[in-house]
N, C-alpha and C positions, 0 to 999 in steps of 0.2 A: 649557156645555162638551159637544163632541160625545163618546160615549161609544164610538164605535169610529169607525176608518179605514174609508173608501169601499172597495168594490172594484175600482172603476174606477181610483180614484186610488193603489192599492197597482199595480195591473197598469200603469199608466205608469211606477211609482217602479223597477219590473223591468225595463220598457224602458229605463228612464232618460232618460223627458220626462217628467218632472213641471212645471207650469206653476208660472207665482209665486201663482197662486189656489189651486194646491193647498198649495203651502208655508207660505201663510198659513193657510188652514186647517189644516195638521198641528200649527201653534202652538195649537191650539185641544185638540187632542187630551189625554186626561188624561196626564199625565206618563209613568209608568210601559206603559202602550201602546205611547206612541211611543218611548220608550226598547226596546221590545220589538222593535218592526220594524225598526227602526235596527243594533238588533243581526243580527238574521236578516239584512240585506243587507252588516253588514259578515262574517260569516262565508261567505254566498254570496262576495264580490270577493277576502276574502283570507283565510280557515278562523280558524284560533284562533293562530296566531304574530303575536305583538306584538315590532315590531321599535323599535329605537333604537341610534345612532350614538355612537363615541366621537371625539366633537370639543374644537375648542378657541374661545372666540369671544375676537377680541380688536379692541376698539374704540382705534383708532389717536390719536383726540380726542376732545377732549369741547369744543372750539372748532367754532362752528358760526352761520354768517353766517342759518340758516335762523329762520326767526317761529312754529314752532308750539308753540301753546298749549295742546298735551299734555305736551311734554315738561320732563323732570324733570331731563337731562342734560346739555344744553346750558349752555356756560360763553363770555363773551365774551374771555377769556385762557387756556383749555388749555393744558398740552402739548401736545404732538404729538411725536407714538412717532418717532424716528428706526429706519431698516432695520434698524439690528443692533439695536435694543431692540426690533423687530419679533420678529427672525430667533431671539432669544432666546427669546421663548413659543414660537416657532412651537419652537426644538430641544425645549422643556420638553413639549411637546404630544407631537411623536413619541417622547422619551423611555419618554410615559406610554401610548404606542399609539394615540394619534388616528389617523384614518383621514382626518381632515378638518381646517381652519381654516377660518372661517368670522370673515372682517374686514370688520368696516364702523367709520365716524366720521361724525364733525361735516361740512359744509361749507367747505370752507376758501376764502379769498378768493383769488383770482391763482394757485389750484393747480390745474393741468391733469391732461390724460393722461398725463404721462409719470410724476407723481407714483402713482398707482395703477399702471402698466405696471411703473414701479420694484420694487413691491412683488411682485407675479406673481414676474416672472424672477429676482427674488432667494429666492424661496421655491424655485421651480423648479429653479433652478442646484445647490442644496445639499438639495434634498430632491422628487426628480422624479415620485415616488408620491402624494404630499400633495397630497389632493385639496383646491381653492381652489373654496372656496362664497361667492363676495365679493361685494360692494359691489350695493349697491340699483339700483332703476332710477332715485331719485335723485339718486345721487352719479355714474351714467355722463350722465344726463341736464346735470349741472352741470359735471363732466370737458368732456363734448363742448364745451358753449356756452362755457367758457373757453379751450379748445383751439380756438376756432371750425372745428368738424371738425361732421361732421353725426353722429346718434346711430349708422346704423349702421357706418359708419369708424373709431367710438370702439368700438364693439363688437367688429369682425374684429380690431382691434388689440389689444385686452384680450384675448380669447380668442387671439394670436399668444403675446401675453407668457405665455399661461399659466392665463387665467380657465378654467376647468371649469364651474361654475356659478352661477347668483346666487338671492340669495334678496329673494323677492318682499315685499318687505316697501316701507313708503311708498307702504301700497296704502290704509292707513287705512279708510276706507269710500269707495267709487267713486263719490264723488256731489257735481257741483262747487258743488251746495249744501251741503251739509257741508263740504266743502274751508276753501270761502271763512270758514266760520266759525272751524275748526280749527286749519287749515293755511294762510292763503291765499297764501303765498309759493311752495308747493310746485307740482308739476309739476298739472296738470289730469289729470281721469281720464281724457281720451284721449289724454293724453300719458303716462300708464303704460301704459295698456294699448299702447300704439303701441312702446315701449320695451319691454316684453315679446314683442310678436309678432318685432319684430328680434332681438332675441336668439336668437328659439326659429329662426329662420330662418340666422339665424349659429353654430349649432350650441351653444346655451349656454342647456340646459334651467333654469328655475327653478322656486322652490316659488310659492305665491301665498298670502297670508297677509288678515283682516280684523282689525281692529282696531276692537270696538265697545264699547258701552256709554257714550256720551256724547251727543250731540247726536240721532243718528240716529234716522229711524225704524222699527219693524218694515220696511215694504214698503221702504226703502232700504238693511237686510243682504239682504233676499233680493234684490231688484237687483243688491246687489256679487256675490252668487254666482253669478247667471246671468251676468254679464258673464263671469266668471272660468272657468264654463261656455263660453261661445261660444268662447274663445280655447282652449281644451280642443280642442273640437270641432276647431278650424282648424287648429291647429298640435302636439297632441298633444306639448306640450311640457312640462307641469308635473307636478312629480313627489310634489306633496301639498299638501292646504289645511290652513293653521293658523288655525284663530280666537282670537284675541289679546283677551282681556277687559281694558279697558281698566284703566289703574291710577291713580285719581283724585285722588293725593296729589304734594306739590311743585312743583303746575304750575298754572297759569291756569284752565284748560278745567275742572279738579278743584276746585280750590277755589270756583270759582262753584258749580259742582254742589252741594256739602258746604252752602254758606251753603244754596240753596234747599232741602236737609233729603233731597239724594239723591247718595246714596255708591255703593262698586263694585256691579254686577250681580247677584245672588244666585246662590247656587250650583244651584237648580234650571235658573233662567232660562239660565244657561250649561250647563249640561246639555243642555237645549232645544235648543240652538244647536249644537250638535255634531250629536246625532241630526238635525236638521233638514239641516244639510249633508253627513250620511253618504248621506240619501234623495235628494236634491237631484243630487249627483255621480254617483251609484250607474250604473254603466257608463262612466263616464268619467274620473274622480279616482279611483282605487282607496285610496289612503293620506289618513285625518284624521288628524291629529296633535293632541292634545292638551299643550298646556303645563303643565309641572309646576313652571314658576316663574312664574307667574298663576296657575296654578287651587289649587298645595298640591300637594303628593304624594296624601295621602286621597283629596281628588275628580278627581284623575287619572286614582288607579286606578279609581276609580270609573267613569267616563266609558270604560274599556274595555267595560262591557257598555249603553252609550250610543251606540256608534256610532263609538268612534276605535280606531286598531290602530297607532299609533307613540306614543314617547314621549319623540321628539326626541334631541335630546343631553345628555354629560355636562357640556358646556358650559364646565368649568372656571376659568370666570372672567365672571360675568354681573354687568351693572352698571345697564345702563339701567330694567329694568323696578325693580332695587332701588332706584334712588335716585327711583323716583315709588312707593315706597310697598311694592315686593312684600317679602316679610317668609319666604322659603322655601328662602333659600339661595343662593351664586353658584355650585353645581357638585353634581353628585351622583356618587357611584360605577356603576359599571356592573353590583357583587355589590346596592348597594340598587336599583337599575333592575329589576335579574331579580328581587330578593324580592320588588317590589310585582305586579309580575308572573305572577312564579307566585302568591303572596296572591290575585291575581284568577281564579285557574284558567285562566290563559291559557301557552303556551309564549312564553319568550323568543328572540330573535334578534338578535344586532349584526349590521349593515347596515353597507353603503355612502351614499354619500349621494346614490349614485343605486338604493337601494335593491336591492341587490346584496350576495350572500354575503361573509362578511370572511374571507377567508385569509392565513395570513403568511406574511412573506416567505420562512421556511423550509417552507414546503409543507405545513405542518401547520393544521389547524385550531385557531380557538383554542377554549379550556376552557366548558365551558356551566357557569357556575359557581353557579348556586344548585341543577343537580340532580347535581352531580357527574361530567356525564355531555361525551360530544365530540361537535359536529355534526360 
């Protein structure tokens, strides 16, 4: 194990070209090191405010025509949320000050664009503020081809009805060798990525999200992050990486793992993985996001002096990552958000979800509730 970072390779990590040889290398580095430098650059791009949103997520199915062998969620007879049992979270959300919704589902068979359009304008009509963080680049990618509309016409139209932004998720690992094992029905990686450049070019920033610890190899997470880089570069469109530790329980992909005698990722190794993509982005991605329904509160907060400076939502109703296994809760408050936050010596901030100051609608700021004090 190397016992300290190059200098050459820290002065590109400030330019922000770090190559995939250095990244692989920095996996090499002793832990606590690189957890050091990770932090130094995330205080260079954003000081010590650690932000997070108050949303709401709400999965409209859990019926879902899709084959992947991760998931824990998928049911071949869902429900399916009709608009007012939609429109009902969504009142229950701004009742409780979400600033955001944030809906995705299943795949549905013979359901086009207008079925997700539906959902936009109806949120829109009765709540014009509420910011709509919807639907994957696989559910417009499968909207479009049933709509036979091409992706970006499904997009200008989603973003007519109402879309704000999407989140990058069914990004899994960008490797259609991986795919074809995981996922093989799902879109191809140049077919995310191609559904994300339209987007950003249709004016509908998204997050970008990885989802590892199964199949993949080390040199195939640094891959998905340089791709996720290049489109950075191009379109300066996304507004934070989430790395998504996979969750190896109630699903295919997981229980093969378990029989061959290897369960989720350790909590160092995901440590790693944070730091390594705080260095990785650094000039480019300002916002890493750690998950605090994968990783646990503890090592969340943890991972703020690892290289992450958000800590997502309150979520209010999470269901997918619980039913493969997560065991942390389907929602947290925004007073324990800021306690684990200040616990870390960090300042809190609720965001927007495009990572912008939250003020209400009566012109006040709202309460910074674990110091007593008002932004």
């Amino acid at each position: 194990m190397n016992s300290k970072i190059p200098e050459d390779l820290m002065e590109r990590a400030y330019q922000g070209k770090c190559t995939k040889e250095d990244a692989l290398q920095l996996l090499e580095v002793p832990p606590f090191e690189l957890f050091r430098f990770a932090d130094e650059l995330r205080d260079l791009a954003v000081g010590d405010t650690v932000t997070y949103v108050v949303n709401r997520n709400i999965n409209f199915t859990s019926r879902c025509v899709g084959t992947c062998g991760f998931c824990a969620f998928r049911t071949n007879n869902g429900k399916v949320l009709s608009i007012e049992e939609i429109m009902e979270k969504v009142r229950d959300a701004e009742k409780a000050n979400a600033t955001e919704v944030c809906i995705q589902g299943g795949l549905l068979p013979e359901v086009g664009l207008d079925f997700y359009q539906g959902i936009a304008e109806a949120i829109k009509a009765e709540f014009p503020e509420m910011h709509i963080h919807s639907f994957s680049p696989m559910e417009v990618y499968h909207a479009s081809r049933i709509s036979e509309i091409p992706v970006k016409e499904a997009l200008r139209r989603l973003k007519r009805s109402g879309l704000d932004t999407m989140p990058g998720t069914a990004a899994e690992i960008l490797s259609d060798r991986v795919r074809k094992i995981i996922c093989p029905s799902k879109l191809k990686t140049a077919e995310w990525v191609e559904v994300v450049r339209q987007a950003h070019a249709a004016g509908i920033p998204t997050t970008a999200t990885m989802m590892y610890g199964h199949v993949e190899t080390r040199e195939e997470r640094i891959d998905h992050m340089l791709i996720i880089r290049d489109i950075q570069k191009e379109t300066g469109g996304i507004t934070e990486f989430v790395p998504l530790p996979f969750m190896p329980y109630n699903n295919p992909v997981g229980e093969k793992m378990i029989r061959e005698g290897r369960y989720a990722t350790p909590g160092l190794e995901d440590l790693k993985i944070y730091a390594v993509s705080r260095i990785l982005f650094h000039g480019h991605v300002d916002n890493i996001q750690a998950s605090w329904v994968k990783l646990g509160k503890k090592l969340a907060q943890f991972s703020l002096h690892c290289g992450t400076n958000d800590l997502g939502g309150t979520l209010m109703e999470e269901s997918i990552s619980r039913s493969a296994g997560a065991c942390h809760g389907e929602m947290i408050t925004v007073d324990e958000l800021e306690w684990m936050i200040h616990g870390a010596g960090r300042i809190p901030k609720e965001r927007t979800t495009l990572y912008r100051r939250v003020e209400l609608a009566s012109g006040n700021l709202r309460k910074i509730s674990g110091c007593g004090a008002y932004e």
